[in-house]
C-alpha positions, 0 to 999 in steps of 0.5 A, spaced: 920 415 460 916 410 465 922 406 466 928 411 466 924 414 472 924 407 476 930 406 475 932 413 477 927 412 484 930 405 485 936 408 485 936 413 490 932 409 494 937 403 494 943 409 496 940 409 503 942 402 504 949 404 506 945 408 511 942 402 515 946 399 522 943 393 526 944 396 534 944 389 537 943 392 545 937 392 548 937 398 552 936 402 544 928 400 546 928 403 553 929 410 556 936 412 560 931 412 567 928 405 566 928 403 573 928 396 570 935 397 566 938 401 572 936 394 577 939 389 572 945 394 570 946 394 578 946 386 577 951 386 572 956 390 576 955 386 582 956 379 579 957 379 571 955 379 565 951 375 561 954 374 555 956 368 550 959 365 545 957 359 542 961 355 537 958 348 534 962 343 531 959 338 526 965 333 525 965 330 518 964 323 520 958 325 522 960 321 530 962 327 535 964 320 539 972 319 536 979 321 539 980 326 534 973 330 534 974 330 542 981 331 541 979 338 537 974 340 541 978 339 547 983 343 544 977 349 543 975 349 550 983 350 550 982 356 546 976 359 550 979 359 556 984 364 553 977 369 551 979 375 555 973 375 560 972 368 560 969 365 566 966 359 563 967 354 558 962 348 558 963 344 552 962 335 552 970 334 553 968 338 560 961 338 562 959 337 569 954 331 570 951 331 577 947 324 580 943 324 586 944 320 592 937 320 596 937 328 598 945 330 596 947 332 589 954 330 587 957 332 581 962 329 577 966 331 571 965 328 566 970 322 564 
């Protein structure tokens, strides 16, 4: 009887499983008068969002440094241009160096 119960309880607790959402956004934690969130809202509007996007490639060879590796993630960086809303793309094949020459900082791209 014991286990016939316990199985039925577990049963009826685990249905309540499909129930459960994960909210990502931040703003869940704070009320609607939040001055914080008005002024940080206010921000977004005026400049941009600050959203990203992150892809990682792990060549198979283990070396990030051959012409077929950068070739693909040139032809990422391709691709990222065309995400709707994309206002950067930062990747190896297009990152910006910089170097200082006394007080000036001079950016290059990278070779």
């Amino acid at each position: 009887m014991t286990l016939l119960l316990s199985v039925v309880g577990v049963v009826a607790i685990a249905s309540g499983v499909r129930l459960l959402t994960m909210n990502s956004d931040y703003r869940a934690f704070f009320s609607k008068d939040n001055p914080q969130v008005a002024a940080f809202d206010a921000l977004q509007a005026m400049y941009t969002k600050d959203d990203n996007i992150l892809i990682a490639v792990e060549p198979v060879g283990g070396t990030v440094f051959t012409p077929d590796v950068l070739s693909a993630v040139d032809e990422l960086v391709e691709i990222g241009w065309r995400i709707p809303f994309a206002t950067r793309v930062d990747a190896i094949t297009n990152f910006q160096r910089t170097r200082s020459d006394g007080d000036d900082r001079l950016l290059a791209c990278a070779p």
